[in-house]
C-alpha positions in Angstrom: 33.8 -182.0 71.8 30.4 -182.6 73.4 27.5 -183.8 71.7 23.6 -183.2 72.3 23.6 -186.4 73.1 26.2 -186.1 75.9 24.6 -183.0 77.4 21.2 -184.9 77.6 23.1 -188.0 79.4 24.1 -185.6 82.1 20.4 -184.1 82.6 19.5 -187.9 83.6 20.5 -190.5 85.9 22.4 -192.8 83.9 20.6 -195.8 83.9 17.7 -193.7 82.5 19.9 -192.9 79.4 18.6 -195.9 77.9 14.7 -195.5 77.8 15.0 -192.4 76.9 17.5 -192.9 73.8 15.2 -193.8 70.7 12.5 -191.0 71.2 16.0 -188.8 71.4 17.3 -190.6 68.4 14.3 -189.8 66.3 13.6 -186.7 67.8 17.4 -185.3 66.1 17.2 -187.6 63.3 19.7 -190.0 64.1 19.4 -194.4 64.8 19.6 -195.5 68.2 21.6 -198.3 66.9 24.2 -195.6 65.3 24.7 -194.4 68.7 27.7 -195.9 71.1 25.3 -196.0 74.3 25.2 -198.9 76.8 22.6 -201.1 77.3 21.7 -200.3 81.2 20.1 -202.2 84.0 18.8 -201.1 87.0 20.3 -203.5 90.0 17.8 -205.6 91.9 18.9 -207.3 95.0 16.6 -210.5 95.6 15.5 -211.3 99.0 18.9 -212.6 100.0 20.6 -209.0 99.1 21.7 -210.6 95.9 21.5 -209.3 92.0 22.5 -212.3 89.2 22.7 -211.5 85.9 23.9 -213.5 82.6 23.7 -211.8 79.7 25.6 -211.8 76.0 27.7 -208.1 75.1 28.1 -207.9 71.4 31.2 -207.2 69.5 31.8 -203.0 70.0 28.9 -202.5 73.0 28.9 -202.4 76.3 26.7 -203.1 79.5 25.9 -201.4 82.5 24.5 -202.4 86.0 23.6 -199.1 87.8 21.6 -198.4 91.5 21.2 -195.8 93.8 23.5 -196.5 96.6 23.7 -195.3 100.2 26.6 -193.8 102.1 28.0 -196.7 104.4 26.9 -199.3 101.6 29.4 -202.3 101.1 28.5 -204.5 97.8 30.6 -207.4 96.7 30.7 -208.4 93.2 32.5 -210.7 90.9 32.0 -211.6 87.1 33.0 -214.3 84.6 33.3 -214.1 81.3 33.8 -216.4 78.0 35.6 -213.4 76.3 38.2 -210.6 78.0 36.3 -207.3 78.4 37.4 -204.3 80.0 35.8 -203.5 83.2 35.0 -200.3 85.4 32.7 -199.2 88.3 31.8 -195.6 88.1 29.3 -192.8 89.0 29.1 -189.3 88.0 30.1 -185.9 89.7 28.6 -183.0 87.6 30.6 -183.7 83.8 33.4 -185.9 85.9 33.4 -189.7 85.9 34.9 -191.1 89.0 36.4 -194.5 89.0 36.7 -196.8 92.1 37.4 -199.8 90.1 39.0 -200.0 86.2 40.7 -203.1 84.6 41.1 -203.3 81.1 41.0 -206.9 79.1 39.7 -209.3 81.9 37.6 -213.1 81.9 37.0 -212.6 85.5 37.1 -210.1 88.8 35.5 -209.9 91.8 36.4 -206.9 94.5 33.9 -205.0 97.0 32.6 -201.8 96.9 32.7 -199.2 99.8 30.2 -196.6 99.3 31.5 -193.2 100.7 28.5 -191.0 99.3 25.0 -191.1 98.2 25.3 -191.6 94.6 24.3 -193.8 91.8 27.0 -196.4 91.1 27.5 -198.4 87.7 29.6 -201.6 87.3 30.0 -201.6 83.2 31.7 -204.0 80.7 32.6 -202.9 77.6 33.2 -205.8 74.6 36.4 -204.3 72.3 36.6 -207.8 71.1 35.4 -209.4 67.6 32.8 -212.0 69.1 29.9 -211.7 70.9 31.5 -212.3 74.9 28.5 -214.3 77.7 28.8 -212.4 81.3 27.9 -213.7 84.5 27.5 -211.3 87.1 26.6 -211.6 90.6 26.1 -208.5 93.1 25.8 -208.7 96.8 24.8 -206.6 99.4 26.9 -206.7 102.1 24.9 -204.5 105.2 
């Protein structure tokens, strides 16, 4: 069963899902903080083609690193974590979620991604655990 609030996450990009959540929330009566959503971030390569992020995932959330990438792209990535969290890289195709990468219950991974179509790409960890988990993350653009 779909909600309103999944049929307006697929009239956006996905890392816009987030700014636009609490006018939604009030706008159908409902907390932003009763919804499941992921905290999103829009990726940022530096000048050296890099994007580093730390950042704490509460207990039962999840967080999502998401940028428009170009066919031909090649981004390496690894993370570290204090806690295991389950792990995927994904981008949408109409109401289908493809999945180059999944890994369920991991400290640590690193892999590179092969862009084969234009597309907007979203590494995400989600926190099943009872403590708050600390991620490092580091993203590299490999051109």
């Amino acid at each position: 069963m779909h909600t309103t609030i999944d049929f307006v996450a697929h009239l956006v990009k996905p890392r816009q899902v987030a700014s636009i959540l609490p006018a939604f929330a009030l706008l159908v009566g409902i907390s932003a903080s009763s919804t499941s959503m992921a905290s999103v971030r829009d990726i940022r390569f530096d000048q050296e083609k890099r994007q580093v992020m730390v950042e704490t995932i509460a207990p039962g959330k999840a967080l999502e690193l998401c940028g428009d990438m170009q066919n031909g792209a090649h981004v390496g990535w690894r993370f570290d974590s204090d806690k295991a969290l389950d792990f995927n890289i994904h981008f949408h195709v109409g109401k289908e979620v493809q999945y180059p990468s999944k890994l369920k219950a991991r400290k640590n991974a690193a892999g590179r991604l092969d862009v084969n179509e234009d597309q907007t790409y979203c590494w995400m960890w989600s926190n099943r655990g009872q403590h708050q988990a600390k991620l490092s993350v580091t993203l590299e653009d490999l051109k």
